[in-house]
C-alpha positions as CSV (number, residue, x, y, z in Angstrom):
1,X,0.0,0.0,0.0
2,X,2.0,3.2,-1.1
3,X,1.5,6.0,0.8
4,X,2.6,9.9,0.7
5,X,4.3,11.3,3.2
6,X,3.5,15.3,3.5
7,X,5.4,18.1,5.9
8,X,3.8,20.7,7.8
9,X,5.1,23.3,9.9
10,X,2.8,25.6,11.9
11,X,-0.7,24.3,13.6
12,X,-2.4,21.9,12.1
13,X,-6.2,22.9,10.0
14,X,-9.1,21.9,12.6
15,X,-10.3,19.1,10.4
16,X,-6.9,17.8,10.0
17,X,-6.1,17.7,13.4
18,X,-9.7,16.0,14.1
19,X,-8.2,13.0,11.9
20,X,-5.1,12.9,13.5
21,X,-6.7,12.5,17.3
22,X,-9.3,9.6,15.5
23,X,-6.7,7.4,14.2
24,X,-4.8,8.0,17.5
25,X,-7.7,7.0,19.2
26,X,-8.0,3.7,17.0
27,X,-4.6,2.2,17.7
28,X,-5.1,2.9,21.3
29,X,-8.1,0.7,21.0
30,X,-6.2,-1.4,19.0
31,X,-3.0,-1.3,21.1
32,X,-4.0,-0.8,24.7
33,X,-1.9,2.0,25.1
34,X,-2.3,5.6,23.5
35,X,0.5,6.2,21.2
36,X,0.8,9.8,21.7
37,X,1.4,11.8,24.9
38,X,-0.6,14.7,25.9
39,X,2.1,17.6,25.1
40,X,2.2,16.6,21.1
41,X,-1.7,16.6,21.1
42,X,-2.1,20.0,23.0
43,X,0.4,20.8,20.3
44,X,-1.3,19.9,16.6
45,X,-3.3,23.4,16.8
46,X,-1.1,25.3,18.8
47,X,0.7,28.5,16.5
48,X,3.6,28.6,19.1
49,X,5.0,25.0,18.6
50,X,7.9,24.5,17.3
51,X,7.3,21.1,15.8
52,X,6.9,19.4,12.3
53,X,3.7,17.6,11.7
54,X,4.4,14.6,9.5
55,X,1.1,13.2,7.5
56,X,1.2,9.9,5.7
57,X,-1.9,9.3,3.4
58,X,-2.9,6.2,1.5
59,X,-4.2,6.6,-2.6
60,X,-7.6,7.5,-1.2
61,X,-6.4,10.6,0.8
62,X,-7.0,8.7,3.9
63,X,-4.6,9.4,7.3
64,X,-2.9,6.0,7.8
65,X,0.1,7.5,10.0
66,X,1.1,10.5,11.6
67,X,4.3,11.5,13.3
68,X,5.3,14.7,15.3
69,X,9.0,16.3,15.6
70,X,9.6,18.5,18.0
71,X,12.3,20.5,16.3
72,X,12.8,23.3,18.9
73,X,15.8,22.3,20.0
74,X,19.5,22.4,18.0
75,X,20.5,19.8,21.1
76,X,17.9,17.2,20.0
77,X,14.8,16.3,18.5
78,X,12.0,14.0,19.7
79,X,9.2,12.3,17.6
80,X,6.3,10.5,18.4
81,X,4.2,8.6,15.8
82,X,1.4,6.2,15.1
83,X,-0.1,4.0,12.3
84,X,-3.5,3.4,11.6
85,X,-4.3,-0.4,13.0
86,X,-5.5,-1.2,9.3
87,X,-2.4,0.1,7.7
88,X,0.7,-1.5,9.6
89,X,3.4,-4.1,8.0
90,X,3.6,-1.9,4.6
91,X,6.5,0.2,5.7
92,X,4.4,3.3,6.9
93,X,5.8,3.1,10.1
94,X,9.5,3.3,8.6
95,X,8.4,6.0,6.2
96,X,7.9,8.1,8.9
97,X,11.0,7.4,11.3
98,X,12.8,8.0,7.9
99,X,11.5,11.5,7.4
100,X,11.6,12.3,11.3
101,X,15.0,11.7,11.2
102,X,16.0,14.3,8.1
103,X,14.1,16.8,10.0
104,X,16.7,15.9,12.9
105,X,19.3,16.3,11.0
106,X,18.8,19.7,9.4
107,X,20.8,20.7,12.2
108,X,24.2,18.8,11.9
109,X,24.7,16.2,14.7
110,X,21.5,16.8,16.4
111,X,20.3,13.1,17.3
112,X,16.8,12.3,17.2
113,X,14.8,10.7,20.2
114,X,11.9,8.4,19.2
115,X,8.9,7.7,22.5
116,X,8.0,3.7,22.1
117,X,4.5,4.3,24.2
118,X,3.9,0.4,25.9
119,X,7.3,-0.7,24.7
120,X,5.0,-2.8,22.3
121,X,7.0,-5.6,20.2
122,X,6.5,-4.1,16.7
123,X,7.2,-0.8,17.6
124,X,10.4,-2.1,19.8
125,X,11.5,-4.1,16.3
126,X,11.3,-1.4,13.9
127,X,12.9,0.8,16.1
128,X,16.2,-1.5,16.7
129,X,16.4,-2.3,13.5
130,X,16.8,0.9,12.3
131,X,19.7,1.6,15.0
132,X,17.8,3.1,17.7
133,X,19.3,2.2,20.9
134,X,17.2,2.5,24.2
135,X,18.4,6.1,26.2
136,X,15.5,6.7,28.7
137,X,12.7,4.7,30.2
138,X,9.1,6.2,31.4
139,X,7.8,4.2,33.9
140,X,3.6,4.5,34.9
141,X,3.4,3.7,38.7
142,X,0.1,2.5,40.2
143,X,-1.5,2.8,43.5
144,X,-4.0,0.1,44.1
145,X,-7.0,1.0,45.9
146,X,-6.8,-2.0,47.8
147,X,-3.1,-0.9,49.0
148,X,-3.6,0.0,53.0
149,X,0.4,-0.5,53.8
150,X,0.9,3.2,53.3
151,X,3.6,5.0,55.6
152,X,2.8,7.5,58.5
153,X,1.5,10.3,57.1
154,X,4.9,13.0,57.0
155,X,3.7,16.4,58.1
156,X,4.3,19.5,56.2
157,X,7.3,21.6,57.6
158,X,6.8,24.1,60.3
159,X,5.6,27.2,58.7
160,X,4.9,25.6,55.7
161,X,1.2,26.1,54.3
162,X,-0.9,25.0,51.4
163,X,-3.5,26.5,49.1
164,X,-5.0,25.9,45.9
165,X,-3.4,27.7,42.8
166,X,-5.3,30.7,41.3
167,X,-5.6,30.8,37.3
168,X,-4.6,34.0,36.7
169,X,-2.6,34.7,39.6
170,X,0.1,32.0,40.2
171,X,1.3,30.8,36.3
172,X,4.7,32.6,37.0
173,X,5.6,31.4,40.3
174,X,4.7,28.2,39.6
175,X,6.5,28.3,35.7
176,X,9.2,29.8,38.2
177,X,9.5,26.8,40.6
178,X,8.5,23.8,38.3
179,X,11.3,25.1,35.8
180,X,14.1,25.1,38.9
181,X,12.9,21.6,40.1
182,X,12.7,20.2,36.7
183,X,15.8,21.9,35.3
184,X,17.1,18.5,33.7
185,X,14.2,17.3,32.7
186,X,13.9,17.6,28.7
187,X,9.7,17.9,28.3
188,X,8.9,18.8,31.9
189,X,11.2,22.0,32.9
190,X,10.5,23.5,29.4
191,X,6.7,24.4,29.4
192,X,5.8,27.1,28.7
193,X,3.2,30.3,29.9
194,X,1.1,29.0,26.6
195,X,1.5,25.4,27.4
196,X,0.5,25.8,31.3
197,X,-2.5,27.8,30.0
198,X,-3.4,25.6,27.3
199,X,-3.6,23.0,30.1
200,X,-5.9,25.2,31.8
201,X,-8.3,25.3,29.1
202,X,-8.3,21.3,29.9
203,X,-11.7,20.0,30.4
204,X,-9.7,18.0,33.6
205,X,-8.1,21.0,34.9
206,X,-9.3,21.8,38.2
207,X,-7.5,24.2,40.6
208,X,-8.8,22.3,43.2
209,X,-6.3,19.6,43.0
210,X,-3.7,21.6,41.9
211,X,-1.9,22.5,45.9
212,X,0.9,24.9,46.6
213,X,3.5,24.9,49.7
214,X,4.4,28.3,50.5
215,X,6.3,29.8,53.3
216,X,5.8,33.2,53.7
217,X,4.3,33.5,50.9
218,X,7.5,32.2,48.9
219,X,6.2,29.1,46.2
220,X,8.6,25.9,47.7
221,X,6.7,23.2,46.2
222,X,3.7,21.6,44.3
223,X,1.2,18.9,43.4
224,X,-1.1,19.0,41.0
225,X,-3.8,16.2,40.2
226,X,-5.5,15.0,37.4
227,X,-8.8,12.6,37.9
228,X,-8.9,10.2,34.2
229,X,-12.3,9.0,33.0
230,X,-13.8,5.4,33.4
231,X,-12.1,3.9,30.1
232,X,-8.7,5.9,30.0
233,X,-7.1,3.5,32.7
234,X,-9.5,1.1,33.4
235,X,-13.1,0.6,34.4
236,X,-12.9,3.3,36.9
237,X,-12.3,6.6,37.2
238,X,-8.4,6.4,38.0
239,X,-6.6,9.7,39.4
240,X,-3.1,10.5,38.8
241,X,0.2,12.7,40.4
242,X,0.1,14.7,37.4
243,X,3.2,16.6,38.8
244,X,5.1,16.9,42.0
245,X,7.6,19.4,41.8
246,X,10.2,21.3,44.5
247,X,12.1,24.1,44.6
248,X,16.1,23.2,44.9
249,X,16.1,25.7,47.6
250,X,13.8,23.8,49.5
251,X,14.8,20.0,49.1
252,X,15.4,18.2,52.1
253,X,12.9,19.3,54.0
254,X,10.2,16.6,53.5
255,X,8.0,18.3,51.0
256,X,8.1,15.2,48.5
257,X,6.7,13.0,50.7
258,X,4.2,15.5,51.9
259,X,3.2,17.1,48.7
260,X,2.5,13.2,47.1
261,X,0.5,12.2,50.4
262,X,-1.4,15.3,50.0
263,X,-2.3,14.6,46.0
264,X,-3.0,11.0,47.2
265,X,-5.7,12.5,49.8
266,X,-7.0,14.9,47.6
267,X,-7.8,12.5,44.6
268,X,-9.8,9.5,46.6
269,X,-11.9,12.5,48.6
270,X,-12.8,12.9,44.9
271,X,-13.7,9.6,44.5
272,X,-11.0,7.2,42.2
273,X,-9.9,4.7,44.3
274,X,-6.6,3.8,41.8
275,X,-4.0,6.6,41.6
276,X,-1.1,6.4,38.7
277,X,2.0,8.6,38.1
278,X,4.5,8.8,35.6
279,X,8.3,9.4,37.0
280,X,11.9,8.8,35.0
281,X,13.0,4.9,35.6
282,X,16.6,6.4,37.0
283,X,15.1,9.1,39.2
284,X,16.2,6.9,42.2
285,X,14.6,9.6,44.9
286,X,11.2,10.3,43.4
287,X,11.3,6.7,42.7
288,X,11.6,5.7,46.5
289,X,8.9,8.0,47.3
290,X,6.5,6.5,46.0
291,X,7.1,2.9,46.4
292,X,7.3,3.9,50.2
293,X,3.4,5.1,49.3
294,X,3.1,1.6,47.7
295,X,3.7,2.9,44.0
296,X,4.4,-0.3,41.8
297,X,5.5,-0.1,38.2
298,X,2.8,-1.3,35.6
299,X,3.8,-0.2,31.9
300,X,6.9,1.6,30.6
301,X,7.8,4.0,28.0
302,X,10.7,3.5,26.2
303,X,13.3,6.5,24.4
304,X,15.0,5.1,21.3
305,X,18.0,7.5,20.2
306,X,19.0,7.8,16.9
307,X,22.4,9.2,15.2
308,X,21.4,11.3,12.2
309,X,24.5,12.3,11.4
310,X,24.2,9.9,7.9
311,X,20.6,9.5,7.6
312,X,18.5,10.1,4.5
313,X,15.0,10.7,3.5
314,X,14.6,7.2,1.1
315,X,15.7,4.9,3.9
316,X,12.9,2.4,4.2
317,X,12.2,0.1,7.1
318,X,9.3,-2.5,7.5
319,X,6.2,-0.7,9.8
């Protein structure tokens, strides 16, 4: 099945992006897992990303594959992509890494990084074979509701208190404070005022669950929730640790552990009973956190790297 592979810079047209989220939808059906993050959605309409929007169409015009390179970056480049369910194993997939990786390499020596959502085996083959080698691993943690072996509850530290965040008031201490906590942290420590706001425009988004430590009125630390619909994780309504961020200034001082009992509490007076989180494989300290609040690791994310030093636009790969 040939397909053409068309470039776009720039926010997506409304009904293109509308095709984009169904056969993204599809292979999650399909797959289990949804094979594009939130940030690269929030991203096919926004004017400000920097990004490529890659479009593979069958004879028909249909959308049979879609990828996404963020391109902001002369460090790196990072791409996520999908096929349609109906359309795998005639080389779409390959198509796509193919072209990703010329847009990497516009800028000479830049590599590109490559999200494997489910670390599914196709994905993980085509992927290898065409020399990516695994650099980073996602890991989604899960509470179980069931779980009651949950350690004493760590107060907050004297003079510490906590308050829900304010649209319009708090985005820069909080763009302050989660950029310093999340400093080496590629996607995380780089969003911006438009991406925080475009998460506020969320039908989730709820200051509610969104909590601030301050002392004296100085921002130390944050938690902010997210509650997922029945069908997104399960069942049930699941919520998650959408983030948990602290200052630098203030590590030390307990506010991890307090901030993630506080999102834990905050979520099941809402209702969901399972809580998730997503945290870096090799972030040893958050990762201790929350297996002390009887976290356990249920699906992982893999980062595939790629050289593109010598790549080219024809390579072809099975997908």
């Amino acid at each position: 099945m040939p397909v053409q592979v068309s470039a776009v810079r720039g926010p997506l047209p409304t009904a293109v992006a509308d095709e984009v989220r169904a056969v993204a939808a599809r292979a999650a059906v399909a797959d289990g897992v949804a094979p594009l993050s939130e940030q690269p959605l929030l991203w096919l309409s926004d004017p400000d990303a920097v990004v490529v929007h890659l479009l593979a169409r069958d004879d028909d015009g249909a959308l049979v594959g879609y990828a996404q390179v963020d391109v902001a970056l002369d460090a790196q480049a990072t791409a996520e992509l999908l096929v349609a369910p109906d359309a795998r194993r005639h080389g779409t997939g390959g198509r796509l890494l193919a072209e990703a990786r010329s847009f990497a390499a516009a800028v000479h020596g830049r590599p590109l990084h490559v999200w494997a959502h489910g670390d599914l085996e196709p994905a993980r083959a085509m992927t290898t074979a065409a020399g990516g080698v695994v650099t980073r691993e996602l890991w989604r943690m899960r509470l179980s509701g069931a779980h009651t072996d949950a350690p004493p509850r760590r107060p907050f530290p004297a003079g510490v208190t906590v308050r829900t965040f304010v649209p319009g008031q708090d985005e820069d201490a909080w763009r302050r404070v989660n950029a310093r906590a999340f400093a080496r942290h590629p996607e995380q420590g780089r969003i911006s005022d438009a991406d925080l706001r475009a998460r506020e425009r969320e039908p989730w988004f709820d200051p509610a669950g969104f909590l601030l430590a301050e002392r004296d009125r100085v921002l130390l630390g944050f938690v902010w929730t997210k509650v997922h619909p029945a069908g997104e994780h399960g069942p049930e309504p699941v919520g998650e640790l959408y983030v948990v961020g602290v200052d630098p200034d203030a590590q030390g001082l307990g506010l991890g552990g307090a901030l993630t009992a506080a999102g834990i509490d905050h979520l099941r007076s809402r209702g969901p009973a399972d809580v998730i989180l997503y945290t870096d494989a090799d972030n040893a300290v958050a990762v201790h956190t929350y297996e002390r609040h009887g976290f356990a690791v249920e699906a992982v994310d893999r980062m595939f790297t790629f050289d593109t030093a010598g790549s080219r636009s024809d390579d072809t790969m099975g997908g």
